[in-house]
C-alpha positions in Angstrom: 0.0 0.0 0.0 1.4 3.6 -0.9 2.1 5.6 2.2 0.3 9.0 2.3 2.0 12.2 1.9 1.3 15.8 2.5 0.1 16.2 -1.2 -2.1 13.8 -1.1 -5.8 13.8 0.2 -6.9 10.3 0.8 -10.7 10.8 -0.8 -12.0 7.6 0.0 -15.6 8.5 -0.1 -15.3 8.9 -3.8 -14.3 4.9 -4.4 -11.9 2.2 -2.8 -12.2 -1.5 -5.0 -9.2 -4.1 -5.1 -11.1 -7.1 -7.2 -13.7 -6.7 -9.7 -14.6 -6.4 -13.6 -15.8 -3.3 -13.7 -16.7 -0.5 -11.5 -18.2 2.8 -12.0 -17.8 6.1 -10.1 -19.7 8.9 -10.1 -20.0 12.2 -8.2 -22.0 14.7 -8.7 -20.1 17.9 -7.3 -17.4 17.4 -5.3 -14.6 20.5 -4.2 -11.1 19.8 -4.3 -9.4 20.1 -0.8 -6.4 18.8 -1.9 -3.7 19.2 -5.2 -4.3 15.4 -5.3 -7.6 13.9 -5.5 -7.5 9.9 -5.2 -10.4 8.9 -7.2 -9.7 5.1 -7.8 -7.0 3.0 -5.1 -5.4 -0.1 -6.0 -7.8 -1.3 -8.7 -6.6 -4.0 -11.1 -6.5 -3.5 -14.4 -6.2 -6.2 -17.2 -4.2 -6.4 -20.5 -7.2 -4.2 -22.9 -8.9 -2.7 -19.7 -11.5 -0.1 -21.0 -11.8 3.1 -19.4 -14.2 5.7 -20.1 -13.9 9.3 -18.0 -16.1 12.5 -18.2 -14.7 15.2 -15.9 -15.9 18.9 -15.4 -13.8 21.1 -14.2 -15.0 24.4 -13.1 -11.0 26.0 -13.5 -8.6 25.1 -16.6 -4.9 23.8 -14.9 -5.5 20.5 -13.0 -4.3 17.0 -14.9 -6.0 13.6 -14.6 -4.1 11.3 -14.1 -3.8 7.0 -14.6 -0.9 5.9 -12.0 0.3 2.1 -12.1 1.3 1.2 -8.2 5.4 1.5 -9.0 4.3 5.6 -10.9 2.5 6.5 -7.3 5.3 5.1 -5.2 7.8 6.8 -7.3 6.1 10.6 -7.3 5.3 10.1 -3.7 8.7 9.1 -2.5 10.6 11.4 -5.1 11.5 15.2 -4.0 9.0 18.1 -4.7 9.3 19.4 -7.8 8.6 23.1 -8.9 7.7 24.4 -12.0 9.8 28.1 -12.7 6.3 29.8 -11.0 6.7 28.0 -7.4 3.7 25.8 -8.7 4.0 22.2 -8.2 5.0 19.8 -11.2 2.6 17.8 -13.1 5.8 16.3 -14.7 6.2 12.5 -13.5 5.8 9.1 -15.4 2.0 7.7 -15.4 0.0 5.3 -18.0 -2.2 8.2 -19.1 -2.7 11.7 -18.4 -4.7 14.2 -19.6 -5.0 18.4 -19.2 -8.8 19.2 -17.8 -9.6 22.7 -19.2 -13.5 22.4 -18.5 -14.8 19.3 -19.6 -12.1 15.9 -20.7 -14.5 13.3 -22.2 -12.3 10.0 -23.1 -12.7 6.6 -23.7 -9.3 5.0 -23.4 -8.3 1.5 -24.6 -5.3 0.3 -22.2 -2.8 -2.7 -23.8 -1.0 -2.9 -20.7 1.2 -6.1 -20.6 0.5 -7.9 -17.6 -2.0 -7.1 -14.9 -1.2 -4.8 -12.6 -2.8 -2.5 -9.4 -3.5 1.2 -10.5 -4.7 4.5 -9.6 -6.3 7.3 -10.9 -6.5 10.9 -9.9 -7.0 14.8 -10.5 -3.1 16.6 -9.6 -4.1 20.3 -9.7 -0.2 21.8 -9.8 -2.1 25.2 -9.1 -4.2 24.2 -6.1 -5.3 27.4 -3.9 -7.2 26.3 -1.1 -8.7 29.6 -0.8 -10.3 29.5 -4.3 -10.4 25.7 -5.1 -11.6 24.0 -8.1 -15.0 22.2 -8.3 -15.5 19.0 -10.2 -18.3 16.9 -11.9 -16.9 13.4 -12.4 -17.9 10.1 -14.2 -15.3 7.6 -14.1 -16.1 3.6 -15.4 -13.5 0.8 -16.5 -14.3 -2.8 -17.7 -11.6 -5.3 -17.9 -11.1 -7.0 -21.1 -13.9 -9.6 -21.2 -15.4 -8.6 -17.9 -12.2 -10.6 -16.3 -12.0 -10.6 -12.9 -8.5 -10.7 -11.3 -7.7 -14.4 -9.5 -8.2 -14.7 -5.5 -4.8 -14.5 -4.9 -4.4 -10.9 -5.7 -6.6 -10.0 -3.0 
């Protein structure tokens, strides 16, 4: 399990799911409190894992984000890094990633080559929690062939 860091705001109520076929998150209005939102924990994804998003964003400058287990660890345990402004870097190895201006609408098609635990998040490099961002968020995967991952993973 990743160890939590200052950055990092544990947002459990949005979803937490280790073994399944497919999930699907959705929440209607939510306020960041945090420059990283957690929005799916340790879920395992299969070779040609599906994933469809639809985020609003009510602020351009935040970055969702697909982490495997080993990207998370890394970012997490690796020094801050700073953009030129004093903002915080978006710049760190993940599967997928994606600038939200207002509204990221994506269906992506993963060929990943073995199975593996990932997450997926919002990093808002310009977080102000004075005048933070608001989000709309539909978030669904299927594994390839509705496959669910063997007992042992658990």
């Amino acid at each position: 399990m990743v160890q939590r860091s200052p950055l990092v705001r544990w947002s459990w109520t949005l979803c937490f799911c280790v073994l399944c076929s497919g999930l699907k998150v959705q929440v209607p209005s939510f306020t960041a409190d945090a420059p990283f939102l957690l929005l799916l924990a340790d879920v395992g994804f299969t070779p040609g894992v599906q994933i469809s998003v639809n985020i609003t964003s009510s602020e351009p400058g935040a970055v969702f984000l697909l982490l495997s287990s080993t990207q998370l660890h890394d970012w997490l345990h690796g020094p801050p890094r700073e953009d030129t402004d004093g903002n915080l870097s978006s710049y760190f190895a993940s599967q997928w990633r994606q600038p939200l201006s207002r509204q990221l609408s994506a269906r992506i098609d993963l060929d990943l080559p073995k199975v593996d635990f990932f997450y997926a998040g919002i990093f808002d490099p310009t977080f102000n929690a004075e005048m933070p961002k608001k989000y709309k968020i539909d978030l669904d995967f299927v594994n390839a062939h509705g496959q669910h991952l063997p007992v042992q993973w658990a």
